[in-house]
N, C-alpha and C positions, 0 to 999 in steps of 0.2 A: 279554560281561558275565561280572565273577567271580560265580562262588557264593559265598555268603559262608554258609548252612544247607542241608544236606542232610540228608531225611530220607529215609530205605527202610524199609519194612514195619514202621512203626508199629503195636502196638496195645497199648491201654491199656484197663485194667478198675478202677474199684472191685468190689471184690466178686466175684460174677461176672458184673456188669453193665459191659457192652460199651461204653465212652466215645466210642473213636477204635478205627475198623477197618481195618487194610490200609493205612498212609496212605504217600505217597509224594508229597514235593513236593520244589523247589529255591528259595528266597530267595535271591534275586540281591543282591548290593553296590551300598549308596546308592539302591534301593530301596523305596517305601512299598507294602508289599502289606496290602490290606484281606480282611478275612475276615468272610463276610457267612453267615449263615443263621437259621434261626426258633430259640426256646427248643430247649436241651439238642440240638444238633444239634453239640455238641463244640468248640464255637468257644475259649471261654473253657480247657476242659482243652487243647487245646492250643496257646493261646500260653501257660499255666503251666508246661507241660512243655518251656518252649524253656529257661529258669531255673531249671528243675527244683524247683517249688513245690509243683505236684501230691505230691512224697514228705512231705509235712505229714501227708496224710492216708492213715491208719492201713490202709486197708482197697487203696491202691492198689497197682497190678501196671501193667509193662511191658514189653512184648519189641518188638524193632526198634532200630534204629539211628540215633540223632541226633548229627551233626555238627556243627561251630561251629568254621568255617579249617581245617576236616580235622581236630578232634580231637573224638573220641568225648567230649560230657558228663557221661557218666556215669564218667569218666576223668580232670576236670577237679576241682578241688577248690571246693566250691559255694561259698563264701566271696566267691572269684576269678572263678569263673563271675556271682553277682550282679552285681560291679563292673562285669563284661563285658557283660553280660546286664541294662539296668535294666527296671524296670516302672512306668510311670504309671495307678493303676486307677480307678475309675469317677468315686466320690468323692472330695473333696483332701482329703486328710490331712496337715496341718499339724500340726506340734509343736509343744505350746506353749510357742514361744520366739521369740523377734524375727524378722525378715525374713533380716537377715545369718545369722543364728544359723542356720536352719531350712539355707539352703544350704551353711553353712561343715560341718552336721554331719557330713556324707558324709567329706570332707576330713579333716576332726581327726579321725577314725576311724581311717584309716589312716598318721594320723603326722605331718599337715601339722598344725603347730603358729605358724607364723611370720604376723602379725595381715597383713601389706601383700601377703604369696602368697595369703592367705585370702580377702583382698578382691579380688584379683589376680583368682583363680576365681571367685568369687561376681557378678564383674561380667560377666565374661565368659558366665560362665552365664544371668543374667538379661536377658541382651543377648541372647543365642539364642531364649528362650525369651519375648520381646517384652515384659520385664515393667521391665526398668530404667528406663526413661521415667518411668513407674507409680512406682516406688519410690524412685529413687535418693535421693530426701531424707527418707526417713524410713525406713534402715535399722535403725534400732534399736527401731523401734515392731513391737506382736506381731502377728502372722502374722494372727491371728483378725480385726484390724482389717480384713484385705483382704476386697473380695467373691468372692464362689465363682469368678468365672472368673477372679480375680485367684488364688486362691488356688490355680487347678489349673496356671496357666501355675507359680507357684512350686515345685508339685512336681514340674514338670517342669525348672528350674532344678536343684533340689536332685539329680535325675535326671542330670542334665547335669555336674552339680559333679566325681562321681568319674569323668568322662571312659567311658562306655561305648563299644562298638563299634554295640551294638543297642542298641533301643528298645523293648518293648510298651507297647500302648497301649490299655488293657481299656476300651472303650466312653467313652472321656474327658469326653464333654462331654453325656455323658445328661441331665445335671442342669443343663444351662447354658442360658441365655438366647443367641438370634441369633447379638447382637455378641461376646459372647464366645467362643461356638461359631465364628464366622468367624477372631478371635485365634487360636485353636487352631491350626485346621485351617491358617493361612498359617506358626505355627512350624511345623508341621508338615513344611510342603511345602519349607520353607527347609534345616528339620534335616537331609534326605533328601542335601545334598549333602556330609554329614560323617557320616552313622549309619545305618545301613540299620533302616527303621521296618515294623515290623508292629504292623496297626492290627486291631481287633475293634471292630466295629460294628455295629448295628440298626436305623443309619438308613444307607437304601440310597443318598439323594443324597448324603450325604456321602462313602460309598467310592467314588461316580463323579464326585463332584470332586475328592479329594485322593489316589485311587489307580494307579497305573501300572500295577499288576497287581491281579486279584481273585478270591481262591478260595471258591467257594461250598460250604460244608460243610451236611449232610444227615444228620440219625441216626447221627452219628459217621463219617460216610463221606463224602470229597471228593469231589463233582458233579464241578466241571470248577475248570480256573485256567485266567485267560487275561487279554489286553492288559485292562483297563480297558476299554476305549471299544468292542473289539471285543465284548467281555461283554455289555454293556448296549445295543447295538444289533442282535449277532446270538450268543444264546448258543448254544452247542452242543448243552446239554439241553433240551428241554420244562419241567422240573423247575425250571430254573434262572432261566428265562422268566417263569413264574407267578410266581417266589417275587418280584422283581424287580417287576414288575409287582402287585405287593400280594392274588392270588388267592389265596395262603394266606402264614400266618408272622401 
């Protein structure tokens, strides 16, 4: 398998409070690795630190080494690292603007101006992201019209519009119902053959149905990572056990 992220001796601080300690992992190419642990156990900082978001906030610090195809991100110009790097987060956040609109925006950002190439990606995108069935006849009605799980599959379209390599996926479907949470989770598993997906999660059946690999983060320090199915049937830690098993988190 490629690497497609490599990280060495991560650590991150707001302040002088300790986020992510010592961190050392490899994200493999085409991909879904799920990231599992309890509140403030660093999950969330670090898939912000893979798109480099975390530097929003004023108070943050980094030392270590994050790769993305063997180039250092902090080397990368973050503009270009987003395109590369998208993010789907908990909530949908739709613009308020039509269905077409909300995916062409990515696109006409960077200069695609041409209405039948916009539609070109905009279908393609919504096709990925299991939502054009849903839509296809009333692209020009506003985004708001759609329901919440309609509306997260579209920011994941819109995610998909500027062609990334990656994916995060900050907790996606917290707020969703079942059927939609099942939508999700099957783009999901489908994207995985074109984008390598890191997912963050709190619901633990869901990173053991939709993950190949799973790293268990702890008080900013990585437990263990391992296959999926080996995880949840014989994990490595005690730690790792419990938390899976619902004894604390």
């Amino acid at each position: 398998m490629v690497t497609k992220i490599n990280i060495k001796n991560l650590n991150i601080w707001y302040g002088n409070s300790p986020a992510i300690k010592n961190l050392n992992i490899q994200i493999l190419a085409n991909e879904i690795l799920t990231v599992i642990g309890p509140s403030n156990s660093g999950k969330t900082t670090f898939l912000r630190m893979l798109n480099r978001l975390n530097e929003l906030e004023l108070s943050f610090k980094m030392k270590g080494l994050v790769e993305i195809d063997g180039k250092d991100i902090t080397k990368i110009d973050v503009e270009l690292l987003r395109k590369k790097v998208g993010m789907v987060f908990a909530l949908p956040l739709p613009l308020p603007l039509s269905i077409f609109d909300n995916v062409a925006y990515g696109p006409r950002m960077h200069g695609i101006k041409n209405k039948n190439k916009l539609m070109e990606i905009s279908e393609k995108a919504l096709k990925e992201a299991y939502l054009w069935d849903e839509v296809k006849d009333r692209l020009s009605t506003s985004a708001f019209k759609l329901s919440g799980g309609q509306q997260q599959r579209l920011c994941i379209a819109r995610t998909l519009a500027v062609e990334p390599d990656i994916i995060l996926f900050d907790e996606p479907c917290s707020g969703l119902d079942p059927i939609s949470t099942a939508k999700v989770e099957e783009a999901m598993v489908r994207l995985k053959e074109h984008y390598t997906i890191v997912l963050v999660t709190n619901n633990v059946k869901q990173a053991a149905r939709v993950g190949d690999r799973t790293a268990f983060f702890l008080s900013g320090e990585l437990i263990e990572v391992d296959k999926t199915q080996k995880m949840f049937t014989a994990p490595f830690d005690q730690r790792t056990d419990d938390y899976i098993r619902g004894i604390f988190g």
